[in-house]
C-alpha positions in Angstrom: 266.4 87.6 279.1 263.2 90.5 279.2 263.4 94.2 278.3 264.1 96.0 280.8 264.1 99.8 280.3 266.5 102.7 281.5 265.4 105.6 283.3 264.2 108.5 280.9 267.2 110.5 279.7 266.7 114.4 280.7 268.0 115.2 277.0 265.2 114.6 274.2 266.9 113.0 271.2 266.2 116.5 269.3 268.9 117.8 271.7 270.7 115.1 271.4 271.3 115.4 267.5 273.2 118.7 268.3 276.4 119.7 268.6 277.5 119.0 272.6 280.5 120.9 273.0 280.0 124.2 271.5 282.5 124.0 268.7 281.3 125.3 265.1 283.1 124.1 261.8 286.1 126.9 261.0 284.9 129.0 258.4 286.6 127.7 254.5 288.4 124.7 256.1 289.6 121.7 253.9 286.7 119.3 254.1 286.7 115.2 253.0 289.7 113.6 251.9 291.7 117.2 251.6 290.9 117.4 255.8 293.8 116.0 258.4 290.8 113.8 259.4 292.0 111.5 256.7 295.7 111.6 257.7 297.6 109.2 259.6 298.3 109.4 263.6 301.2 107.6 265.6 300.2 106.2 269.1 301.6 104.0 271.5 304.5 105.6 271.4 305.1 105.0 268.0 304.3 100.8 267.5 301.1 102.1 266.3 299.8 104.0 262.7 296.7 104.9 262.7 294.9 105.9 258.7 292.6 108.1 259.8 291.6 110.2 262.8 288.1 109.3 263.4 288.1 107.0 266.7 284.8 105.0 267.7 284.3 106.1 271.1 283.6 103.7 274.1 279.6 103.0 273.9 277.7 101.2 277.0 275.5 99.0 275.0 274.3 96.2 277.5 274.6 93.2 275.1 275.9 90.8 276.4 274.4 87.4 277.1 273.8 86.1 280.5 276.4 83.4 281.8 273.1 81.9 283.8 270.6 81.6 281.1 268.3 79.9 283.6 268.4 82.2 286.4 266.2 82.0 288.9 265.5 84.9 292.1 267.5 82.6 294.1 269.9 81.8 291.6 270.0 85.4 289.4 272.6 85.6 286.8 275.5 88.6 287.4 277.7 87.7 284.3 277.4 88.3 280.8 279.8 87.2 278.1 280.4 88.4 274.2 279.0 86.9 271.4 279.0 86.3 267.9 276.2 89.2 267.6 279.3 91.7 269.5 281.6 90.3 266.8 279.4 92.0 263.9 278.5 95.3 265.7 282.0 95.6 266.3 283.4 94.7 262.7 280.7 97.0 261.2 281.9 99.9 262.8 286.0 98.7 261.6 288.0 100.0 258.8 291.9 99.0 257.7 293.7 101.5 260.0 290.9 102.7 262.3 290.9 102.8 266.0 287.9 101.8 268.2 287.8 101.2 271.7 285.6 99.3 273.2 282.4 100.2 275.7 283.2 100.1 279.7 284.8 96.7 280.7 284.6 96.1 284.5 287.6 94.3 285.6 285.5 92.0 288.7 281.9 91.6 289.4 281.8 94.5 291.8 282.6 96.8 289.4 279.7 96.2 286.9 277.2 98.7 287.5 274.4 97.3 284.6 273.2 94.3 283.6 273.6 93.1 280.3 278.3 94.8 280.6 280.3 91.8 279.3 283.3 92.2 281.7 286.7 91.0 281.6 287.2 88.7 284.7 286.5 85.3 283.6 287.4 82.6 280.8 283.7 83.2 279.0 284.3 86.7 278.7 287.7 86.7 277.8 287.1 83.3 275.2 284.3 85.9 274.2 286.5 89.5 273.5 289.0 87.7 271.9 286.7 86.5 269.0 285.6 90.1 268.5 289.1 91.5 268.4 290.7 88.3 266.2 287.8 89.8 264.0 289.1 93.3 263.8 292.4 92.7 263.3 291.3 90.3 260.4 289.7 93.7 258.8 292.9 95.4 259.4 291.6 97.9 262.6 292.7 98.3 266.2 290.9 98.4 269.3 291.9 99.2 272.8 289.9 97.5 276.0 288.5 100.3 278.2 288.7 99.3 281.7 285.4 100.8 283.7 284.6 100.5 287.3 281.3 101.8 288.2 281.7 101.9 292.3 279.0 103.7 294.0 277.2 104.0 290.2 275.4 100.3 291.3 273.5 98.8 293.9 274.2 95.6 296.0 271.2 93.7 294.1 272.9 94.0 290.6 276.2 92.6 291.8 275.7 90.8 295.1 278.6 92.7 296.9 278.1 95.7 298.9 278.7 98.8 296.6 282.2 100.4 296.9 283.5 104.2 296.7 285.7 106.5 297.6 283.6 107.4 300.6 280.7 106.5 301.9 279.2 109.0 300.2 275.5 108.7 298.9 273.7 110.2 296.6 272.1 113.1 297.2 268.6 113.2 295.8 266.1 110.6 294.3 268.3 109.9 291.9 267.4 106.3 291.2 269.5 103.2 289.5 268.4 103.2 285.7 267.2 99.1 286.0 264.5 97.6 288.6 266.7 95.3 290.6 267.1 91.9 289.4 263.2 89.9 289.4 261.9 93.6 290.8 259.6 95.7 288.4 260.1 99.1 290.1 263.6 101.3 290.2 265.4 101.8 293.2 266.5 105.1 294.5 270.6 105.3 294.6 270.3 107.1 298.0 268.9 104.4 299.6 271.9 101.8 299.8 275.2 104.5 299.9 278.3 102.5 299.1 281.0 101.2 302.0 284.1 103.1 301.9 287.3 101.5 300.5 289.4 100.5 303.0 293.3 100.9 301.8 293.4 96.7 302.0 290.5 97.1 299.6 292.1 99.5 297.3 295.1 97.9 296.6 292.6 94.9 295.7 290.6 97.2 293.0 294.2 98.3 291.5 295.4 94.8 291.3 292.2 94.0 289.7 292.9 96.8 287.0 296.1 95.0 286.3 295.0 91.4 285.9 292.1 92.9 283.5 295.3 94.9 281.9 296.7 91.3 281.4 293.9 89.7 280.2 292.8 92.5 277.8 296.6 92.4 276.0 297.9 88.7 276.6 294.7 86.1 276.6 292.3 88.4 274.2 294.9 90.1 271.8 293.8 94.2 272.6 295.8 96.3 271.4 296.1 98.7 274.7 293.6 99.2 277.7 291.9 102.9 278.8 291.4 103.7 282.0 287.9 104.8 282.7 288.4 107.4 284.5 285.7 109.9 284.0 281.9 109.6 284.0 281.7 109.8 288.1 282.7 106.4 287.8 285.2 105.1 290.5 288.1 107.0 289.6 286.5 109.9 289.0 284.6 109.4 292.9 288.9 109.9 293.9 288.8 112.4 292.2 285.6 114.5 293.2 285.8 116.4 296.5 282.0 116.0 296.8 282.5 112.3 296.7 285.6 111.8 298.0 285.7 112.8 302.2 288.4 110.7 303.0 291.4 112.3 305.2 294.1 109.5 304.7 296.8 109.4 301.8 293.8 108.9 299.2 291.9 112.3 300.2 291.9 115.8 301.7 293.1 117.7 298.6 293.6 118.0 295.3 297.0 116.2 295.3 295.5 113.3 297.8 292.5 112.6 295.8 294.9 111.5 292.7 296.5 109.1 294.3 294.0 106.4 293.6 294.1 107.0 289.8 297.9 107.4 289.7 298.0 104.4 291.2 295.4 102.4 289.2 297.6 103.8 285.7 301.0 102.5 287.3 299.7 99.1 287.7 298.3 98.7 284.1 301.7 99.8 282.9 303.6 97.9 285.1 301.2 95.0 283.7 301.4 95.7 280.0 303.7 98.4 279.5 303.3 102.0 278.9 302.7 101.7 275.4 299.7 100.2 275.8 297.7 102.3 278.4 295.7 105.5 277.4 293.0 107.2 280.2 290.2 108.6 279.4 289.0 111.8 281.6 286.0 114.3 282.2 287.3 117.1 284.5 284.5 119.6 283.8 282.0 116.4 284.2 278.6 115.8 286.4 277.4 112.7 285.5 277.1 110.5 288.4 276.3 113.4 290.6 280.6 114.6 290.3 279.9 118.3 291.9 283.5 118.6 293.5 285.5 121.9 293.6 289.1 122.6 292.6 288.6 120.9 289.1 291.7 122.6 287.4 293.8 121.9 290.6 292.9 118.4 290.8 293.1 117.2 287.4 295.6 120.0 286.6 298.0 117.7 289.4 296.4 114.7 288.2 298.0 115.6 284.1 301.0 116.8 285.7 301.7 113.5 287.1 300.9 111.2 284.6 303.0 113.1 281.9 306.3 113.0 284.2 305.4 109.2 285.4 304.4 108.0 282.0 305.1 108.3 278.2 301.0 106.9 277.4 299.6 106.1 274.6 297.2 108.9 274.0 294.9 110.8 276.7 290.9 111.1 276.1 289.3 114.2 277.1 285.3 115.0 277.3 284.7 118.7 276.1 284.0 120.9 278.7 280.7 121.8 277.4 279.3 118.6 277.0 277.0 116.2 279.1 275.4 113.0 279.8 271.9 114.6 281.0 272.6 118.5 280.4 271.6 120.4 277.6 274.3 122.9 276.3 272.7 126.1 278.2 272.7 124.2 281.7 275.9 123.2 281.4 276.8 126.6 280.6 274.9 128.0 284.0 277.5 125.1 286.0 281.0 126.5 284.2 279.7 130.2 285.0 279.3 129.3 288.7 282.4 127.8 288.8 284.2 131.1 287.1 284.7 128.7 283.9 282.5 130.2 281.4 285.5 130.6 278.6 287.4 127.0 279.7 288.7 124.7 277.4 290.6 121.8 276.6 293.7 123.4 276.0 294.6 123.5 279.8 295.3 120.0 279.6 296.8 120.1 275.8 299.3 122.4 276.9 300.8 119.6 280.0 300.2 116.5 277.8 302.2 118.1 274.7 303.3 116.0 271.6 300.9 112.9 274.0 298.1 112.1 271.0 295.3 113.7 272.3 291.8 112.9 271.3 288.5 114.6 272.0 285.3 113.7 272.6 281.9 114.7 273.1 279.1 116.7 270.5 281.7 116.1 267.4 279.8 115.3 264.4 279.3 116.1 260.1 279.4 119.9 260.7 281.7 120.6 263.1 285.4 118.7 262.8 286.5 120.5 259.9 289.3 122.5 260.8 289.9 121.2 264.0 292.8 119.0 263.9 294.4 121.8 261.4 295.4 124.4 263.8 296.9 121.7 266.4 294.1 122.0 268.8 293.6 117.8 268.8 294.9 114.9 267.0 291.8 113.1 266.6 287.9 112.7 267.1 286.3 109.9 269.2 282.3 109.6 267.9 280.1 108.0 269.6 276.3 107.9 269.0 276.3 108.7 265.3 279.0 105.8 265.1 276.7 104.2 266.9 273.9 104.6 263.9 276.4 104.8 261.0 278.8 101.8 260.9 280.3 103.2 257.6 281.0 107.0 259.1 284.5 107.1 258.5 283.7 106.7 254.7 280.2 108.7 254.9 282.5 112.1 256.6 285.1 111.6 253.6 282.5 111.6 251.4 280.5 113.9 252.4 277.2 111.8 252.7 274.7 112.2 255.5 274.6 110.5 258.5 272.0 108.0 260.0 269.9 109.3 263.0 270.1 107.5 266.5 267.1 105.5 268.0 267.8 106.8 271.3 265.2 104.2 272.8 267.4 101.3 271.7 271.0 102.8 273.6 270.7 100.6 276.4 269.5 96.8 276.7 268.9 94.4 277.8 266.3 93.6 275.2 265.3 90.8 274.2 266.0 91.1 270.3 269.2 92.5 271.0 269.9 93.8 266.9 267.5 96.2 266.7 269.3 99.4 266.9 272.4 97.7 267.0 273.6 95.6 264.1 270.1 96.6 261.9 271.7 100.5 261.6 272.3 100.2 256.9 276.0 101.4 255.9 275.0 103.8 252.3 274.1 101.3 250.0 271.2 100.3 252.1 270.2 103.7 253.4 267.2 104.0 250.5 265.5 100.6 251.8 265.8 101.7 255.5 263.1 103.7 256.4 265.0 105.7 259.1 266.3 109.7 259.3 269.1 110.6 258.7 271.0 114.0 260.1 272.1 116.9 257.9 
């Protein structure tokens, strides 16, 4: 399989390496092993003990090998599978205790919106997740499945379905999908193939399709839970988004309407596995994906409100307000000042879930979680990118050893040596022979 390279991110990696979310370090809090970092968290509704507080976040990686090794333009490949190489980036990054949860799992093929996304609707796939997650147990971790639907975020040559939304909403500018289409050297602009709107046949087929993923996540691979994807402007998030979402049935027209879908999509994965199992990650302060809708706090203010009476979950996962995919901190400052939002936080949303483990995400790193978790403002962390280039964080944050930098290049494959800036990223004791930066 060839390189193929993303899109330019807007953000250099310089802006990267900071802090997303606008949160300093409180001043003399208990740092290392003294820090309720390193203390132990119930979820699932108590069937679950967690050792620490530091979560690996879910990481789109684009891995995975192609099901069609030998595809051809009339035959292209639109499948990939785990392997043995997922195993080891996966086990590097577990300790006894620890929680990760994996990157985006599409639950059918219409869903995927990259090439390279292992999904979670057929036997190679599942043969393929259960291997990585028989290996972290064997280390003593956890690790939930995050289910991830892209819908409009593809295009109908990736997949080989017409792309599905909300609406048929497109996107708005030249905006283009982050791969050339499959055997095509140039990107193609998103506007030009909008998505087909769901009709309500076809959304009950996307919930079911959550479920059976559900099922296959916790009975035939051995997950410990499932997430809901449901921020990111990915498809529940295009419910969600009043920009996105024009519908005027049950499934849009306001705030209460445009929950419906997710509400829905949760019920069926806990009908599925139970609610013990099934956590949801959100955005509500989010643009990635081109999510501009209004009436954030009355949407996903209803949106909490429901899930919290309907459901005892295992844990919620909120993105900080102030962080971004594609923003840097000041321009996503300029967007909560239009919107009258420039003091918002998290705490809206802490305040409905209550005693609901609540974990945060987004711009967390060395300087800045001390302190945090002490005053009751969140029970845990979920890292990503410097996870991502430290497999032995947990250990490095306790002992107060620095991080490795990112290669911000090597995010996203498909590449054709898939380890480099994956499994190549040295735990401490190799850190002197590496050659790479590492973050103060």
């Amino acid at each position: 399989m060839g390189s193929i390279l993303r899109a330019p991110s807007k953000v250099s990696a310089e802006e990267a390496a900071l802090p997303g979310n606008g949160i300093s370090a409180k001043e003399e809090a208990p740092k290392g092993p003294a820090s309720k970092v390193f203390t132990t968290l119930t979820i699932g509704n108590g069937t679950l003990t967690l050792s620490h507080r530091v979560v690996l976040a879910p990481l789109t990686r684009n891995r995975g090998l192609p099901l069609n090794p030998n595809a051809t333009p009339s035959d292209p490949n639109r499948v990939w599978y785990p392997d043995p190489l997922m195993v080891e980036y996966y086990t590097q990054r577990t300790t006894s205790g620890g929680l990760l949860i994996s990157e985006g799992l599409p639950p059918n093929l219409v869903g995927n919106g990259m090439p390279g996304i292992p999904g979670l609707f057929c036997p190679e796939q599942v043969a393929g997740w259960k291997a990585v997650v028989d290996a972290i147990h064997a280390k003593g971790g956890y690790i939930y499945a995050q289910l991830w639907n892209a819908g409009r975020a593809s295009i109908p040559q990736h997949t080989g379905l017409p792309t599905i939304s909300a609406s048929a909403t497109p996107y708005e500018d030249g905006e283009c999908y982050p791969y050339p289409p499959p055997w095509e050297s140039k990107q193609v602009r998103y506007a030009d193939f909008p998505p087909t709107e769901l009709s309500v046949e076809g959304i009950k087929e996307q919930i079911g399709d959550y479920a059976k993923a559900a099922r296959r996540a916790v009975e035939e691979c051995g997950f410990d839970g499932v997430e809901l994807h449901g921020g990111n402007g990915y498809l529940p998030e295009q419910f969600l988004s009043s920009n996105i979402n024009k519908r005027t049935d049950d499934y849009g027209g306001s705030p209460e309407k445009r929950c419906r879908f997710v509400l829905e999509v949760v019920e069926s994965c806990v009908k599925a596995v139970g609610e013990n199992k099934v956590a949801i990650r959100l955005s509500p302060f989010g643009l990635y994906n081109q999510t501009r809708g209004l009436q954030r706090l009355e949407t996903w203010g209803h949106l909490c409100r429901e899930l919290k009476k309907k459901h005892n979950l295992s844990y919620v996962h909120f993105v900080e307000p102030r962080y971004e995919q594609v923003h840097s901190l000041e321009e996503k400052n300029k967007f909560l000042e239009s919107w009258g939002m420039s003091d918002i936080s998290l705490d809206f949303f802490r305040n409905i879930f209550g005693g609901t483990p609540f974990f945060t995400a987004g711009g967390w790193n060395s300087k800045n979680v001390w302190g945090v978790l002490e005053d009751g403002t969140y029970d845990a962390f979920a890292i990503g990118r410097l996870f991502l280039s430290t497999p032995d964080l947990v250990e490095r944050l306790k002992e107060g050893k620095t991080l490795n930098q990112y290669d911000r290049s090597r995010f996203y494959g498909p590449f054709e040596d898939r380890t480099i800036g994956y499994t190549d990223y040295p735990t401490w004791e190799g850190v002197e022979a590496w050659g790479g930066k590492l973050v103060d």
